[in-house]
LOTORTI-940741 format. One record per residue (C-alpha): x, y, z. Coordinates in steps of 0.2 Angstrom, whole numbers, padded with zeros to 4 digits, always signed. Example, Ala and Ser with C-alpha at 12.3 -4.5 7.8 and 13.67 -1.06 7.14 Angstrom:
LOTORTI-940741
+0062-0022+0039+0068-0005+0036
end
This chain:
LOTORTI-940741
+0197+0041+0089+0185+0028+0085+0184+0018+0068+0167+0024+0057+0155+0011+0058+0141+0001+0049+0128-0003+0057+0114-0015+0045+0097-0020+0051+0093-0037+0040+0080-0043+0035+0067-0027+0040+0055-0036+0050+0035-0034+0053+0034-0029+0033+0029-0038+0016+0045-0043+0007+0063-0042+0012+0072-0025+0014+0086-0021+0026+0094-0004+0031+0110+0000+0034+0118+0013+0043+0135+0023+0043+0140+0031+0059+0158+0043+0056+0171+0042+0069+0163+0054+0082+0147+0041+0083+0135+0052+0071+0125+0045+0058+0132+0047+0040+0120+0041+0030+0106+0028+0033+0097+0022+0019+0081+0006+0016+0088-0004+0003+0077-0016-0008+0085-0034-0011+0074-0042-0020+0071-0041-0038+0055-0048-0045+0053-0045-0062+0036-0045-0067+0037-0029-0079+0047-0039-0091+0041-0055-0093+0021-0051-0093+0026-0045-0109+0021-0060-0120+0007-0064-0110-0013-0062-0115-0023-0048-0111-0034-0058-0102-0021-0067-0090-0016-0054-0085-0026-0047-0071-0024-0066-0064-0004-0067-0067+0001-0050-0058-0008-0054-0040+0008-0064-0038+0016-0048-0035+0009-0051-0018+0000-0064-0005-0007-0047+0004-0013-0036-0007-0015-0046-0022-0034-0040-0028-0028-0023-0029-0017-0029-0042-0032-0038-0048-0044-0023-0050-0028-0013-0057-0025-0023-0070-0043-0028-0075-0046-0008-0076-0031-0008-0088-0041-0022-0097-0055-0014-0099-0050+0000-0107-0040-0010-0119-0055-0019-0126-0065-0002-0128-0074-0003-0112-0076+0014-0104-0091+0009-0093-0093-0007-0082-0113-0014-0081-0118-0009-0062-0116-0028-0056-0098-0028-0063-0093-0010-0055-0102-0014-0039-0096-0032-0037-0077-0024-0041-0079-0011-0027-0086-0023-0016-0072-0035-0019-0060-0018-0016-0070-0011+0002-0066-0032+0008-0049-0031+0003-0043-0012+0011-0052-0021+0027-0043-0034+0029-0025-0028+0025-0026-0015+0036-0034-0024+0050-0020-0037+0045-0005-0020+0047-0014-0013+0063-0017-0026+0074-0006-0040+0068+0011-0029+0062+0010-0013+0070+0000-0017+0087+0013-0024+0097+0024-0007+0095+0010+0004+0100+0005-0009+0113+0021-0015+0123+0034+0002+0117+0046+0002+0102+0060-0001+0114+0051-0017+0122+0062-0035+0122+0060-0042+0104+0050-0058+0111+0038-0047+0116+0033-0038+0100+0022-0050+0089+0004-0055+0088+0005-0068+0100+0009-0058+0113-0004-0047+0108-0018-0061+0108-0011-0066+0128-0011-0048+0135-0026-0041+0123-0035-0056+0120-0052-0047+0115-0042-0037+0105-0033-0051+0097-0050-0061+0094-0057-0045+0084-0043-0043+0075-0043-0061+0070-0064-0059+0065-0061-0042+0057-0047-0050+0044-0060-0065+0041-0073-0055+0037-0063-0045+0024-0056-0059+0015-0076-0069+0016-0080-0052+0005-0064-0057-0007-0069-0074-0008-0087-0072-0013-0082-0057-0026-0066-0063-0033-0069-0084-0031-0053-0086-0018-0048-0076-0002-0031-0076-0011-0028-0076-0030-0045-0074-0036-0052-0074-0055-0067-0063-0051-0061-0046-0061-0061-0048-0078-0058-0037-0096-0075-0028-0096-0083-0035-0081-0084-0049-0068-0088-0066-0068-0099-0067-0054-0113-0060-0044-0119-0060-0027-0132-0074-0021-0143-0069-0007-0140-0082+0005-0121-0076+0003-0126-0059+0004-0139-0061+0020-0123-0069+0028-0113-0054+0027-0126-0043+0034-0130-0054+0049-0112-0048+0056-0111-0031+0050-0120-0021+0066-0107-0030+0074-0090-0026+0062-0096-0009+0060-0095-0008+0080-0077-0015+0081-0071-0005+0068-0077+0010+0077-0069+0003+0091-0053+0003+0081-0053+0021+0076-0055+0025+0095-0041+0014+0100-0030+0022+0086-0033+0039+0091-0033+0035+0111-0015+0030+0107-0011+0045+0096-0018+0060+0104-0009+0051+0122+0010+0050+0114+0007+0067+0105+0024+0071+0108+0032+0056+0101+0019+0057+0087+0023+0073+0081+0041+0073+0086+0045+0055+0076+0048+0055+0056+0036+0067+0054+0040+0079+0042+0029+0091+0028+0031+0082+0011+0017+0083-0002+0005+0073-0004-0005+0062-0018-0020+0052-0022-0037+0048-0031-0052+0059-0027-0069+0056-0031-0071+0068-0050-0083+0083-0047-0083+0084-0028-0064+0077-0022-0073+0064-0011-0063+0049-0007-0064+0035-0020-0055+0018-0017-0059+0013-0034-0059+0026-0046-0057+0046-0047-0044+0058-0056-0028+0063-0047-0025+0076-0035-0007+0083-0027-0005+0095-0013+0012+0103-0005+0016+0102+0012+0007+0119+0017-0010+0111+0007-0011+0121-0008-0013+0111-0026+0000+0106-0037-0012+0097-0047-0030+0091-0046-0043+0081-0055-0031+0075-0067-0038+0061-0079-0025+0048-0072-0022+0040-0089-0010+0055-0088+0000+0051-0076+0015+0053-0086+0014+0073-0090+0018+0074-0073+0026+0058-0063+0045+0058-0066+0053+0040-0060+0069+0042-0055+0084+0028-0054+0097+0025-0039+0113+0015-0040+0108+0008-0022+0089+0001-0023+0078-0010-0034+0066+0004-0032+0062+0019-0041+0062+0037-0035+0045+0045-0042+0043+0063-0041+0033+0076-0047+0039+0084-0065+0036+0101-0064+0042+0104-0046+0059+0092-0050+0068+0078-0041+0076+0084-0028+0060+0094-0019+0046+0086-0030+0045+0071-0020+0028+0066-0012+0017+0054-0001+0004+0043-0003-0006+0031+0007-0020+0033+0021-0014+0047+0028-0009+0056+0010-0030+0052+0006-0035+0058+0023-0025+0075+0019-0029+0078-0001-0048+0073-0001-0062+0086+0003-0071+0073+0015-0078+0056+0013-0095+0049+0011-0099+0039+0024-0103+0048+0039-0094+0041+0054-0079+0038+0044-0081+0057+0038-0083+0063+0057-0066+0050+0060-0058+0059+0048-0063+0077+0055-0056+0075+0072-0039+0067+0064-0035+0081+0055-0041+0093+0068-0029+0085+0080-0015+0092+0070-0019+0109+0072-0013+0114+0053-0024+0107+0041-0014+0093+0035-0007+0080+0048+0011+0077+0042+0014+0064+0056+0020+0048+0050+0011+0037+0066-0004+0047+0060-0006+0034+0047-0010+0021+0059-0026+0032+0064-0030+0036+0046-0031+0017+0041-0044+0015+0055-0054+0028+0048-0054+0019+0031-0057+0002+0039-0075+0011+0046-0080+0016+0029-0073+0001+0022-0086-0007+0033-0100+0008+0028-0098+0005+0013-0100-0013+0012-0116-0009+0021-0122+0000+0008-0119-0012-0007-0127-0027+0003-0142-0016+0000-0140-0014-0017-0149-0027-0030-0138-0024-0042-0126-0036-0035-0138-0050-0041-0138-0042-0058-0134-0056-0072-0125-0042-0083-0108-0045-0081-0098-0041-0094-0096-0027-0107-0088-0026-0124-0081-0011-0135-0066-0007-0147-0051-0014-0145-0037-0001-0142-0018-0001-0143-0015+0002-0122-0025+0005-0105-0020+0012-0091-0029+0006-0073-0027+0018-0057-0034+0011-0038-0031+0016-0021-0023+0000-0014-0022+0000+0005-0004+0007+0005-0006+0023-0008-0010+0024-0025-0008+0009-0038-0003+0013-0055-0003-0002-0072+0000+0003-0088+0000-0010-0102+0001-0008-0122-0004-0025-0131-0003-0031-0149-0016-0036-0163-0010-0055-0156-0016-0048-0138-0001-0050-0131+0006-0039-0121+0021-0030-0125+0024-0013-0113+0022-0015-0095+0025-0003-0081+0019-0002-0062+0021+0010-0050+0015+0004-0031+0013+0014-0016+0029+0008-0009+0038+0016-0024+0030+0030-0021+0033+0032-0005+0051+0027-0008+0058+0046-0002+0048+0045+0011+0053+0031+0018+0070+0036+0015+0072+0051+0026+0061+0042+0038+0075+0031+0042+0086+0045+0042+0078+0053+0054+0074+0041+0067+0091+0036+0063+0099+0054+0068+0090+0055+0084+0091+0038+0090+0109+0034+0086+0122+0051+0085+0132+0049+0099+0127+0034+0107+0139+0024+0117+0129+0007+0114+0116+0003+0101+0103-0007+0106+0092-0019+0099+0077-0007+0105+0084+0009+0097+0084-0001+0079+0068-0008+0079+0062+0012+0080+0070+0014+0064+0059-0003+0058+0042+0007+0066+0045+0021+0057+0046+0010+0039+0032+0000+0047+0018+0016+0048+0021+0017+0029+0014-0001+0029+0027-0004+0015+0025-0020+0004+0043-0021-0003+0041-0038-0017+0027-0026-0026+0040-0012-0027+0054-0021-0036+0058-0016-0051+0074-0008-0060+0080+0001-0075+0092-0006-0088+0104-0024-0085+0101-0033-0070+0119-0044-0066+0115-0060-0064+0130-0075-0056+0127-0091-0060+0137-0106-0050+0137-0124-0053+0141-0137-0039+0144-0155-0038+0137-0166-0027+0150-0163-0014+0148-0145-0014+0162-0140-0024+0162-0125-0034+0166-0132-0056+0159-0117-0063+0155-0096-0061+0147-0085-0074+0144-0067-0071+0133-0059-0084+0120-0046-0087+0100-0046-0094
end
């Protein structure tokens, strides 16, 4: 009989952060357990605490170099709400969504094309030195130069909203600091007609690809969970920037809806494992161990009643008709959905190139100072929560975040288990190819694992001191 086995796959590659998954096989060759461990831990919740109010919306984009405005805008609505703003001018808010639409764009051009592309392209099981972007851009080379143009575009939209493509100052308590000039503005517009037709390109491609491999789509990690996110208040529309929340089980009816999300807390749960510097979220009322839920593209595609910009609307329509069921529990499907979002992205950016309020010299707004704030976004991945308490010094002194990757840490989870399952149990040999389909199925999450570290309690800490040489004086293990 043969010896149980542990399999790891280190570091997870094609993703934001370092993660790796390991993998028990029993003495008859079937799969254990297989698990997506966070290794990093990056302690932001603890020592924000200390720092101004208004540094923070600029401290916490170091979370991430890929999505760091939605940090940004998450903080900053936090911000405002601490310094009694409950209304932004319409310069402010515009500007802010504007900055938001450029970001969405370019991180999900960034996942699709650059991440994800070369597994739908050249096959999950394809030699390893075939599956990145420069392969992409000799076999596609159109499609490379797109993808390329698309990003750029994006992070020109960041730039002129937030000061820097990366790491901007733009968002600040009560407002912006910035508005739009015209010649900046006429700029965008000039290659808009021409975005707008790539990104309809996109969606096609995504669903070409899809609705081909239906068999592998609906056969790989997909499962029913239920699902999260911010809709639009009055009509459930989807809303990137602001909204209330709304959760729906697997078979679509409502768990909760148009929630005011400073509430988030009367019905999130997170939950603590020995295994992970991530956190388990769940759903209070239904309880850990079936509460569990999604977010991210396709989550939005599923919980919102429809989205106001037309050909992204009509996009969504035929993705969630493809499923047959209502909601589209497919995990590849996600790939479709952020092509969807990419389109409106690029609508609405339309539409606020158009608007004069982005010239506006109103910026910034002012109110009563309160005790806490509490800022919700719909970052690329899935929903974005901050919640800060500061003291009559302005410094900070309660902290906690939840990103999409935490919330989508169950999911993950048993997506790795599955793939695991079916690709592994029973194998003779275990190939380099039937690993990296477990690394697809954590890569359709788009998961950004530094934004998602956090733990509860002491973290243990070894320090070791060397000489020159190399040799070993001193060890210390402690805790804190």
């Amino acid at each position: 009989m043969a010896e149980p086995r542990l399999i790891e796959i280190s570091p997870v590659t094609r993703v934001e952060g370092h993660g790796k998954v390991t993998i028990h096989l029993d003495a008859e060759g079937q799969v254990d357990e297989a698990r997506l461990h966070i290794v990093e831990f990056r302690g932001f919740e603890r020592f924000i605490r200390g720092r101004l109010l208004w540094e923070v919306p600029v401290i916490v984009q170091r979370l991430c170099g890929i999505c760091p405005v939605s940090h940004h805008l998450a903080a900053a609505k936090a911000m405002d709400q601490i310094v009694g703003v409950d209304e932004l001018p319409p310069t402010a808010e515009k500007m802010r969504r504007l900055m938001h639409y450029g970001q969405v764009m370019q991180s999900h051009v960034l996942h699709f094309f650059h991440l994800a592309a070369p597994d739908l392209l050249f096959g999950f099981g394809a030699p390893a030195d075939r599956r990145n972007i420069f392969e992409v851009l000799r076999q596609e080379p159109e499609l490379g130069r797109r993808a390329i143009l698309m990003r750029k575009f994006g992070q020109e939209i960041i730039e002129a909203t937030a000061g820097k493509k990366v790491h901007g100052t733009g968002a600040i308590p009560g407002g912006i600091n910035r508005n739009l000039s015209l010649e900046t503005r006429d700029g965008f517009l000039a290659r808009i007609d021409e975005m707008q037709d790539w990104a309809l390109d996109a969606v096609a491609l995504a669903r070409d690809y899809t609705m081909s491999h239906a068999t592998l789509v609906d056969s790989f990690a997909a499962f029913p969970s239920s699902y999260m996110s911010l809709v639009r208040g009055g009509d459930g529309a989807l809303d990137l920037y602001h909204g209330n929340l709304r959760a729906l089980d697997a078979s679509g009816s409502t768990i909760f809806d148009q929630l005011d999300y400073t509430r988030y807390m009367d019905v999130l749960v997170e939950d603590v494992r020995p295994w992970s510097y991530m956190k388990f979220p769940y759903i209070r009322d239904i309880g850990a161990q079936t509460g569990w839920y999604r977010v991210g593209p396709l989550a939005r595609m599923n919980t919102v009643g429809f989205i106001d910009t037309p050909l992204a609307n009509a996009a969504r329509t035929e993705l969630l008709a493809g499923d047959g069921e209502g909601l589209n529990h497919a995990i590849l499907g996600n790939h479709w959905a952020r092509m969807v979002e990419v389109l409106h992205c690029v609508e609405k950016i339309r539409e606020l190139l158009h608007d004069p309020d982005l010239q506006g010299t109103d910026l910034k707004a002012t109110g009563e100072r309160r005790q806490s704030g509490i800022g919700v976004i719909e970052a690329p991945r899935g929903n974005l929560i901050h919640h800060y308490e500061v003291d009559e010094n302005d410094q900070v002194t309660y902290c906690n975040l939840i990103v999409s990757t935490t919330h989508n840490n169950e999911g993950l989870n048993r997506a790795v288990r599955d793939v695991a399952v079916k690709q592994l149990s029973g194998q003779a040999q275990i190939t380099e190819g039937m690993l990296n389909h477990i690394e697809v199925a954590i890569r359709a999450y788009d998961p950004c694992l530094s934004c998602a570290t956090h733990a509860l309690g002491q973290m243990p800490l070894q320090v070791e001191l060397y000489d020159a040489g190399g040799g070993l004086l001193d060890a210390r293990n402690t805790s804190g």
